[in-house]
C-alpha positions in Angstrom: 4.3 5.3 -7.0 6.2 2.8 -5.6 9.6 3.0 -4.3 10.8 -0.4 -5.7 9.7 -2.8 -7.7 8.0 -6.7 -7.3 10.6 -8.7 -5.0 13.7 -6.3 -5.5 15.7 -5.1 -2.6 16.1 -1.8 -1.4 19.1 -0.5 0.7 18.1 0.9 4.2 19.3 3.5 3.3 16.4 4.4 0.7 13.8 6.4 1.1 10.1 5.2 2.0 7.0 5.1 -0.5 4.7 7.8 -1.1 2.4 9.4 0.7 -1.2 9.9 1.8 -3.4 12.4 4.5 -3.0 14.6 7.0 -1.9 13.5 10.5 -2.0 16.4 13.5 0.9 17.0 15.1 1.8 18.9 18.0 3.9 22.5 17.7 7.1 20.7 18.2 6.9 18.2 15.3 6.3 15.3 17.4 2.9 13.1 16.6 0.0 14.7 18.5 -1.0 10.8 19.3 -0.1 7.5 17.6 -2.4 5.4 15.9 -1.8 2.3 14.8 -0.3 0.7 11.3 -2.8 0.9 8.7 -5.0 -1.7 8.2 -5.5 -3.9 5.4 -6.9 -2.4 2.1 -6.5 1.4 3.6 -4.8 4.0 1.5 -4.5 7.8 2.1 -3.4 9.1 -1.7 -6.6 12.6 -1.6 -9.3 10.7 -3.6 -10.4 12.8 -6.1 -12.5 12.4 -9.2 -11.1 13.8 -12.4 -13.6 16.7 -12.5 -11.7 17.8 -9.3 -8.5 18.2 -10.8 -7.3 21.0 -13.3 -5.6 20.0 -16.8 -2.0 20.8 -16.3 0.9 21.5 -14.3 4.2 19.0 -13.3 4.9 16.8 -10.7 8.3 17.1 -8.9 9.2 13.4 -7.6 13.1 13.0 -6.0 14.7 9.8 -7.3 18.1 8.3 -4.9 20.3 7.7 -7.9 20.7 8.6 -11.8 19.6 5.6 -13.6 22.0 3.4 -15.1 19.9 0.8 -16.6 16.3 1.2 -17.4 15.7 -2.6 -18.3 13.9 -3.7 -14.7 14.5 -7.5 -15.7 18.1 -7.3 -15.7 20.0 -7.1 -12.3 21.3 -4.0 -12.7 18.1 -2.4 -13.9 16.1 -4.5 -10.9 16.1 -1.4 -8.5 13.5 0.8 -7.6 13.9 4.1 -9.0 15.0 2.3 -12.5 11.6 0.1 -12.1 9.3 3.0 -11.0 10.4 5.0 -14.4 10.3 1.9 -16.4 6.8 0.8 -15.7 5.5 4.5 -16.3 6.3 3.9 -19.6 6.2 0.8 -20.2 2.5 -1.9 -20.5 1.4 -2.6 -17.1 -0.9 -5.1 -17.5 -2.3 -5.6 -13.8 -3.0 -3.2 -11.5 -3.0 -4.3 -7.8 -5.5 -2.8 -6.0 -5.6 -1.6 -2.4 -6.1 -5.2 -1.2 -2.9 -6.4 -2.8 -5.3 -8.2 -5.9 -4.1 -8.0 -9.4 -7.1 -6.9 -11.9 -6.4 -6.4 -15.7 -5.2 -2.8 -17.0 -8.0 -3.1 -20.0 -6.0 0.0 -21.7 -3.2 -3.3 -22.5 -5.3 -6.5 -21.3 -9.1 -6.9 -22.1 -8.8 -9.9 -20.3 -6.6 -13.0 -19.4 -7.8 -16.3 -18.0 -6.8 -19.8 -17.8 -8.5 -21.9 -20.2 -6.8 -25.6 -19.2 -5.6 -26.7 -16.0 -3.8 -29.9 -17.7 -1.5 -28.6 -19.0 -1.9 -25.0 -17.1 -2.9 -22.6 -20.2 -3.3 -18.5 -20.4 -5.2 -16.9 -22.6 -4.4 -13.0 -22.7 -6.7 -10.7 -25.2 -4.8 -7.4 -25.6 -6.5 -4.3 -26.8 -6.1 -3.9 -30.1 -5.7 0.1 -29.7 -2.7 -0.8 -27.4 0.7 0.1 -29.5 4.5 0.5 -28.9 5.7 4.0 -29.7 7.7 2.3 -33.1 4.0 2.5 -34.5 3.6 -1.3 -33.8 0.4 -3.4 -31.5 1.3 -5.1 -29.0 1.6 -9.2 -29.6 2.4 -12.5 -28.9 5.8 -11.9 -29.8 6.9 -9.4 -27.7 5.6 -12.0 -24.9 7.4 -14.4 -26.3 10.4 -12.3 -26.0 10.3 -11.6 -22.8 10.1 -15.4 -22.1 13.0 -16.3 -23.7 15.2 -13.1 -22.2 14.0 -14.6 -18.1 13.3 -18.5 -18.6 17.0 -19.3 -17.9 18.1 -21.4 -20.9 20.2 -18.4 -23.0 22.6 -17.7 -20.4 23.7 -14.9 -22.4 20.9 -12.8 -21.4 21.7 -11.2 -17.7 17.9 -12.1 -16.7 17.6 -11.3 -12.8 15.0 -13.9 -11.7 13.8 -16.8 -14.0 11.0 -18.0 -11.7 7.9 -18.6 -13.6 9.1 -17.9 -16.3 11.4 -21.1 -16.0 8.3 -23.3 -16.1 6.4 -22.1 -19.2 6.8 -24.5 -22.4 5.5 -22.5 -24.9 3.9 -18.6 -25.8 2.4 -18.3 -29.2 -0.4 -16.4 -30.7 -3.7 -17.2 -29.8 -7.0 -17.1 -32.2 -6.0 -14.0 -33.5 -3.4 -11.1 -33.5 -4.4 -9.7 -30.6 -4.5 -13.2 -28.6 -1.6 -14.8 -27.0 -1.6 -18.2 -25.6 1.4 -19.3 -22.9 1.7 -22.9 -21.8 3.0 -24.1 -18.9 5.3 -27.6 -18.0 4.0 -27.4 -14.6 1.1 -25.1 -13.0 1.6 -22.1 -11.5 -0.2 -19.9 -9.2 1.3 -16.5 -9.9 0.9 -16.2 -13.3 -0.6 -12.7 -13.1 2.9 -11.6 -12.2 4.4 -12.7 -15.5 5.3 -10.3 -18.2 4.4 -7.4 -16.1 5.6 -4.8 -17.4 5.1 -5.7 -20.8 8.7 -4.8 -22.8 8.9 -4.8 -26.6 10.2 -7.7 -28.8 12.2 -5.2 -30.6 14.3 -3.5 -27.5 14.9 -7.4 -25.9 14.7 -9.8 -28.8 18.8 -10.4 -28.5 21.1 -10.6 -25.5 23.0 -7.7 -26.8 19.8 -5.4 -26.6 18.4 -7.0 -23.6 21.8 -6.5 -21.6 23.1 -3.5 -22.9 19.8 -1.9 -25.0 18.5 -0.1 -21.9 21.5 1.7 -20.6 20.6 5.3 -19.2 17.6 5.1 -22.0 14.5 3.7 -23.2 14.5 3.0 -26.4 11.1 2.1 -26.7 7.6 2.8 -24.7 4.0 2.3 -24.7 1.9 3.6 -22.5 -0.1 6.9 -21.1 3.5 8.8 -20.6 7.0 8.8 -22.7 10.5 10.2 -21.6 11.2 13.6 -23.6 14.5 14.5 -21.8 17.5 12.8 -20.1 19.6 15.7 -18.4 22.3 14.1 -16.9 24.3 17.2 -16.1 21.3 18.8 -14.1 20.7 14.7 -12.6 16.7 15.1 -14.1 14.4 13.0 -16.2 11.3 14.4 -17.7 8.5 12.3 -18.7 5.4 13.8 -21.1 1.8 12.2 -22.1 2.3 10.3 -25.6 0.2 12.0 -27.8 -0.1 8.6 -29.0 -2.1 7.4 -25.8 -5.4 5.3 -26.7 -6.2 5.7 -23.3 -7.6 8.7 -20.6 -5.5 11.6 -21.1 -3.1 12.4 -17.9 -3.6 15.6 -16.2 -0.6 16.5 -15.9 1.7 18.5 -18.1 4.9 16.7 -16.4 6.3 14.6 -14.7 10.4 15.3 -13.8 12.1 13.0 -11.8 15.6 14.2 -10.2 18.5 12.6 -8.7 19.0 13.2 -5.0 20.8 12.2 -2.4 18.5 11.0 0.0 19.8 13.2 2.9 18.3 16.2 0.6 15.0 15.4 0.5 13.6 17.2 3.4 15.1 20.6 2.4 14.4 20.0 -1.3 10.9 19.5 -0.4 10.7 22.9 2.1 12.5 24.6 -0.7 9.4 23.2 -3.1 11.8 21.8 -5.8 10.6 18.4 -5.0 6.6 17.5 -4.0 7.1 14.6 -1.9 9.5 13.6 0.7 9.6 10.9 3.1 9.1 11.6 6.6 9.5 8.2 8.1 12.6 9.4 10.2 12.1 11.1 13.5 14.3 14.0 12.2 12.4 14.4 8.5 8.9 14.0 10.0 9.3 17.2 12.8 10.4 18.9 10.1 7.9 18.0 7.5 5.0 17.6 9.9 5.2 21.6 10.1 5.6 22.5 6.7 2.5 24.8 5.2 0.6 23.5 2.8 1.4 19.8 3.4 -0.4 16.1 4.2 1.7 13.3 6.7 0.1 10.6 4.7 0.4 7.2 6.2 0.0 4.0 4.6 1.0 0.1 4.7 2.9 -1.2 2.0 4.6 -4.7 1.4 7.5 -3.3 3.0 10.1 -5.7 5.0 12.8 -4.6 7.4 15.0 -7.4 8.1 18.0 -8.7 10.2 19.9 -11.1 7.5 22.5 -14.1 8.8 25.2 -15.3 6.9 25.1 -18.9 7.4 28.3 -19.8 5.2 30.7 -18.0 7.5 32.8 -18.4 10.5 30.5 -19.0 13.2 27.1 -18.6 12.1 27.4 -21.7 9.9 26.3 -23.0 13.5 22.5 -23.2 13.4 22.9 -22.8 16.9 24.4 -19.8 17.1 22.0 -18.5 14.6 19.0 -19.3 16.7 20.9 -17.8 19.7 21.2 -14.4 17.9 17.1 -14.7 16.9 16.3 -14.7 20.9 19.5 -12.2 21.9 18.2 -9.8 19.6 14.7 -7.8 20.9 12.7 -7.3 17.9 11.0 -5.1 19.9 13.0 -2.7 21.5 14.3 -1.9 18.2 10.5 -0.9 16.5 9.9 1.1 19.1 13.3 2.9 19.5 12.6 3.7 15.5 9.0 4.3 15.6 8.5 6.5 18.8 8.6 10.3 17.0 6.7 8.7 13.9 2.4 8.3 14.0 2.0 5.0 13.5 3.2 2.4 16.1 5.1 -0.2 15.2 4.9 -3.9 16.2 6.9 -6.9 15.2 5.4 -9.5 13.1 6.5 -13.0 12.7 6.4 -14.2 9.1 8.8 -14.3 6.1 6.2 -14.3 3.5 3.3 -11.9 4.6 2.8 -8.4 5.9 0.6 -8.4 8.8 -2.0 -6.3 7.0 -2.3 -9.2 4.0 -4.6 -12.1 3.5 -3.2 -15.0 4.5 -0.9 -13.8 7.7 0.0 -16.1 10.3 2.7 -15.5 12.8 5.2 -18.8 12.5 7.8 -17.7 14.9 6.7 -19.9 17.4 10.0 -19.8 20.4 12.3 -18.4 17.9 11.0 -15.1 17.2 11.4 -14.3 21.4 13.3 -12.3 22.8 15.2 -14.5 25.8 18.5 -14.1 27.3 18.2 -17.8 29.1 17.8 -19.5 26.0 20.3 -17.5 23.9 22.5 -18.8 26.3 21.6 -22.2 26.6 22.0 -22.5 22.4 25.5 -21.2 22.8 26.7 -23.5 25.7 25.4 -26.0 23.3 27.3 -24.9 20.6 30.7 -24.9 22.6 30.5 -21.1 23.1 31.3 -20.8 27.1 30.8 -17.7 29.3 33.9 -16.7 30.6 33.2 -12.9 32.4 31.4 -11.2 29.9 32.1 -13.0 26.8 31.7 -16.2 24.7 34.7 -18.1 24.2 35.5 -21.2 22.0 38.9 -22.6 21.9 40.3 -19.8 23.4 38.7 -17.6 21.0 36.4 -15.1 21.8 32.9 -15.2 19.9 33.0 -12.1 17.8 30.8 -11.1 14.6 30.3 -8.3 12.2 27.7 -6.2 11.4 27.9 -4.8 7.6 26.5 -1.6 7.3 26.7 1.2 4.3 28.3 4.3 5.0 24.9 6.2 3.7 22.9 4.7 5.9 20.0 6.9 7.9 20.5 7.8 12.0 18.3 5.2 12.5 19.7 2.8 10.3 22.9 3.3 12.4 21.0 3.3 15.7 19.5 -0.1 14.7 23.2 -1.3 14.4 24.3 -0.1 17.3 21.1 -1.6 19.5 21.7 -4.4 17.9 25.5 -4.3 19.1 24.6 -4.1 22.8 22.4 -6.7 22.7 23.9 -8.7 21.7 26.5 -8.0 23.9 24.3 -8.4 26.3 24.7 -12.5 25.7 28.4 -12.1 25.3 29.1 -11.7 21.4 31.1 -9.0 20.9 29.5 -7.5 17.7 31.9 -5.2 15.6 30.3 -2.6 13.0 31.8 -2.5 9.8 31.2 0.8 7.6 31.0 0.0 3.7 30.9 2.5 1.1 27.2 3.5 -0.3 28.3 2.5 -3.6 29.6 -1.3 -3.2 27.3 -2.3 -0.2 25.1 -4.5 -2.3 27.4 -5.3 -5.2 30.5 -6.1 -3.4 29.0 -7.6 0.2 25.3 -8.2 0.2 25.0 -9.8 -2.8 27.9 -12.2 -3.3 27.6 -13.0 0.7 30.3 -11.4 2.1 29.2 -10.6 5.3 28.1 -12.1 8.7 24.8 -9.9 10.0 23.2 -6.8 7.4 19.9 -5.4 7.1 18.3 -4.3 4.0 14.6 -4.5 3.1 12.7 -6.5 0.9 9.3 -5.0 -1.2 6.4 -4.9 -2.7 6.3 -8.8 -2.5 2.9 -9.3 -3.2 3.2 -12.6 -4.6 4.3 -15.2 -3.1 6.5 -17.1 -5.6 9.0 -14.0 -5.7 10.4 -15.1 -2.3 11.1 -18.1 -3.9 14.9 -17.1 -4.8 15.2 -15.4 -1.2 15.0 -19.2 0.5 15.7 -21.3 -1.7 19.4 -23.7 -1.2 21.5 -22.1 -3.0 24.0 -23.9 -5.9 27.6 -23.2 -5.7 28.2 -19.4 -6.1 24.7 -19.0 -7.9 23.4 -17.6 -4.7 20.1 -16.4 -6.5 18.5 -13.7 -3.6 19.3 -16.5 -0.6 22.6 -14.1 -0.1 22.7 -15.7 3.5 23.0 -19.3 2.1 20.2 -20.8 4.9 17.7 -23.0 3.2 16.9 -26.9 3.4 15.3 -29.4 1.0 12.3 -29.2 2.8 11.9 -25.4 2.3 12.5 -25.9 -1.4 9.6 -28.7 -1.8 7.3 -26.9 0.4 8.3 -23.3 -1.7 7.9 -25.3 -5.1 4.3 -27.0 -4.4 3.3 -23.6 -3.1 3.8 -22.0 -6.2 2.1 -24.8 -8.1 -1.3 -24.7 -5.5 -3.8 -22.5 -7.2 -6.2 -22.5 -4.7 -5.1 -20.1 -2.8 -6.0 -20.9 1.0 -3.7 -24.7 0.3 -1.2 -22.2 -0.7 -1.3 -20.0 1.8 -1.1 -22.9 4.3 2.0 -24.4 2.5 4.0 -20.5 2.9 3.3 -20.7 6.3 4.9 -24.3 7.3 7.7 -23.4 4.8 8.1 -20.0 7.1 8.0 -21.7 9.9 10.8 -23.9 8.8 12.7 -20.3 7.9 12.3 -19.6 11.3 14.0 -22.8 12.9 16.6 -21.9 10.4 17.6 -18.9 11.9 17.6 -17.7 8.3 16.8 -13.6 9.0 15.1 -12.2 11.8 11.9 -10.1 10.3 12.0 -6.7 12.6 8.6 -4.4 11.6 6.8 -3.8 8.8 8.0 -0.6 7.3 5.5 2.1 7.3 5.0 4.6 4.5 5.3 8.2 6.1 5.2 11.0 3.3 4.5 14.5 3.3 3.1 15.5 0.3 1.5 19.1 -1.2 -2.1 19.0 0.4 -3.6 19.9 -3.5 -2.0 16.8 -4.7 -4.4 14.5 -5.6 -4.7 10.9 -6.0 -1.1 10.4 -4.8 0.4 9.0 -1.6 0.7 6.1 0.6 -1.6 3.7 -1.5 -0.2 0.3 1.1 -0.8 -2.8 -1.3 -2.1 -0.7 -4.7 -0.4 0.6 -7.5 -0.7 4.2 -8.5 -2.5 5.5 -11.9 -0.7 8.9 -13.2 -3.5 8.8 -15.4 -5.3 10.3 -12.4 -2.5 12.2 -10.9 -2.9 16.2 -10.7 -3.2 19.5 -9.3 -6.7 20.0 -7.6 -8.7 23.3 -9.5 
């Protein structure tokens, strides 16, 4: 299960990904010996056949938040617990598997290719045993539905990212009823991440339904599980197999998500209400390490912690300053403050675009990504901001920034802040920490870019293309996801051909001189990749830390 969803944020205050297998640990909680991050294509998720796991049972999984909005394509339904639920239910029709490679879900998609290159063409062939649970088969319409809620041109519907979808001309059926055939304007490489999930014509075929259809419901699934109860009062959704499944029958009797606040997790879990808990903070993982009965297990997900500039206000419109703040800050220092009770190490990395443990890598951060007092100093000067004792002063003004935080952040998210604070210090910029409340830190700072330094985490960006929005120049107060307002022209033409290049290595290549353009922007400041940590019940099978993949609940269950 994944925490969030393809190219959403997640606060940092959130809780990491599942988990995998055991780890030893020493009596007092700490790691017995670190090893390094997980490589790429490793999962630990207790690999079991079917014949190894008994019929029956449920599957307690904590959730941060009740949901509000169940639609994952709107912006209020684009967040992780909302997206996890959503595509449980809903027609997944890829499955990504430990190497981060889509492959078609042949319970939804017997296959999907492209059949012309001028103009880019897709042919999907559903299965024809695949049905919504209002009796009808999936089709080309509810494709086409989907197209016209996210390509942008009905403004009406609240679509949280059009990319992709912006440059198809046409979805109509193909041969037969169970073809559809989607034509592009312009070719693009990610097509695999279109209309995935699948959502039904009928729930999104009007803005009013699309917007407002999915509130704190479903009205309408599809796949291997279905929602049987929304208990708001005791914060818990349960989720049962469809009877109506064409497909292999779950194992599990179960599955009940409840909402928790994420500072609960650890003693829900000891207390068995809950069967998975992150352990990724020093505190959680003693604890959890030493629990009976349990796996620490460790995996590598697309999973971004990042240091995000604000490049419309006060001083840091100065790409100066910014680059002063990418060598003032030690990258670092901060992994290992954060990692040194966990089992993994952690280690900086230096791209925008790809985890270290993906195809296509390359570290672009070239001067800017090091950490060096000297030249933080020398930008500054530049920039008119003079040493005078131990601060920078302009115009008789002393150079002095703010660092937004939410008020439910973890320890460490607050140590990060404060690290950050004396470092930069350290170059004289007097850094001030500003405490937001939980509830309005994205909505009323991050995302309409009111704030000067934050640090929030993007995930599960396996394609490309979805970081499009994230660098792109923004257009008056349509920010899209660039909520720091740093991009170029040149960014956006490098971006654009990128996600028109189907051969993949003359894409990759065209990601990594956009990055390191993103870098000489002083745009963010990657920090580590975020490892998953997780303690899970030890007779939990084919559940964890599964880094790139998705997970199958198909497969999920109690071992006999």
């Amino acid at each position: 299960m994944r925490q969030t969803p393809a190219a959403a944020w997640t606060a940092a205050t959130a809780a990491a990904a599942l988990l995998v297998t055991g780890c030893g640990s020493a009596d007092d909680g700490r790691p017995a010996a670190q090893r390094s991050a997980a490589p790429a294509g490793s999962q630990e998720i207790n690999a079991h056949p079917l014949g190894d796991i008994r019929q029956g049972g449920t599957l307690k999984l904590p959730i941060s938040q009740w949901i509000a909005d169940y639609n994952r394509y709107t912006a209020n339904g684009n967040q992780g617990d909302a997206a996890d639920i959503n595509e449980l239910v809903e027609p997944s029709l890829f499955n990504a598997d430990a190497q981060g490679q889509s492959h078609p879900d042949k319970d939804f998609l017997l296959s999907a290719e492209v059949t012309s290159t001028s103009p880019q063409t897709v042919v999907y062939k559903l299965n024809p045993k695949a049905k919504w649970s209002d009796g009808k088969s999936l089709s080309w319409r509810d494709f086409q539905a989907v197209w016209r809620a996210l390509n942008g041109k009905d403004k009406d519907y609240e679509a949280a990212n059009t990319s992709g979808y912006d440059q198809i001309t046409k979805v109509e059926q193909g041969a037969d009823a169970h073809q559809v055939k989607v034509t592009f304007g312009k070719p693009y490489a990610d097509w695999k991440r279109l209309f995935d999930p699948l959502l039904p014509a009928a729930g999104i075929d009007t803005p009013e339904k699309f917007n407002k259809g999915w509130t704190e419901k479903i009205p309408i699934t599809g796949a291997a599980f279905k929602i049987s109860s929304y208990d708001k009062t005791a914060q818990t959704i349960t989720a049962v197999p469809d009877p109506d499944w064409w497909g292999t029958k779950p194992k599990l009797d179960s599955i009940v998500f409840r909402a928790l606040d994420y500072t609960a997790w650890t003693d829900a879990y000891l207390n068995k209400e809950i069967d998975y808990a992150s352990a990724l903070l020093p505190e959680d993982y003693k604890r959890l390490a030493k629990a009976a009965g349990t796996d620490i297990r460790v995996g590598a997900r697309w999973d971004e912690v990042h240091i995000e500039f604000n490049g419309a206000r006060g001083p840091l419109k100065d790409v100066r300053v910014r680059q002063a703040l990418q060598h003032a800050i030690d990258r670092k220092a901060i992994a290992t403050a954060f990692g040194k009770d966990l089992p993994v190490r952690l280690k900086t990395y230096g791209s925008h675009f790809f985890m270290p443990n993906q195809a296509g890598y390359q570290d672009n951060s070239g001067t800017y990504g090091t950490y060096d007092l000297k030249k933080a100093g020398e930008l500054l000067d530049a920039a008119g901001w003079k040493l005078q004792g131990e601060n920078r002063v302009k115009g008789g003004k002393q150079l002095t920034l703010h660092y937004t935080l939410s008020s439910g952040s973890t320890s460490a998210q607050v140590d990060q802040a404060e690290l950050v604070q004396a470092q930069l210090g350290q170059a004289g910029i007097k850094l001030v920490i500003d405490k937001v409340p939980a509830n309005d830190y994205f909505s009323k700072y991050v995302t309409i870019g009111n704030f000067e330094l934050t640090s929030f985490r993007w995930v599960d960006q396996v394609f490309r293309s979805e970081a499009y929005p994230i660098y792109r120049e923004t257009s008056g107060k349509n920010l899209y996801e660039n909520y720091g307002s740093v991009g170029s022209p040149e960014v956006d033409a490098l971006l654009e051909k990128a996600s028109r290049t189907n051969d993949t290595a003359a894409a990759n290549k065209l990601y990594n001189e956009a990055d390191a353009r993103i870098w000489a922007l002083g745009h963010s400041i990657p920090l580590y990749q975020r490892p998953q940590i997780l303690a899970v019940r030890s007779n939990l099978a084919n559940f964890g830390a599964g880094g790139l993949a998705d997970d199958d609940y198909t497969k999920v269950g109690w071992l006999k």
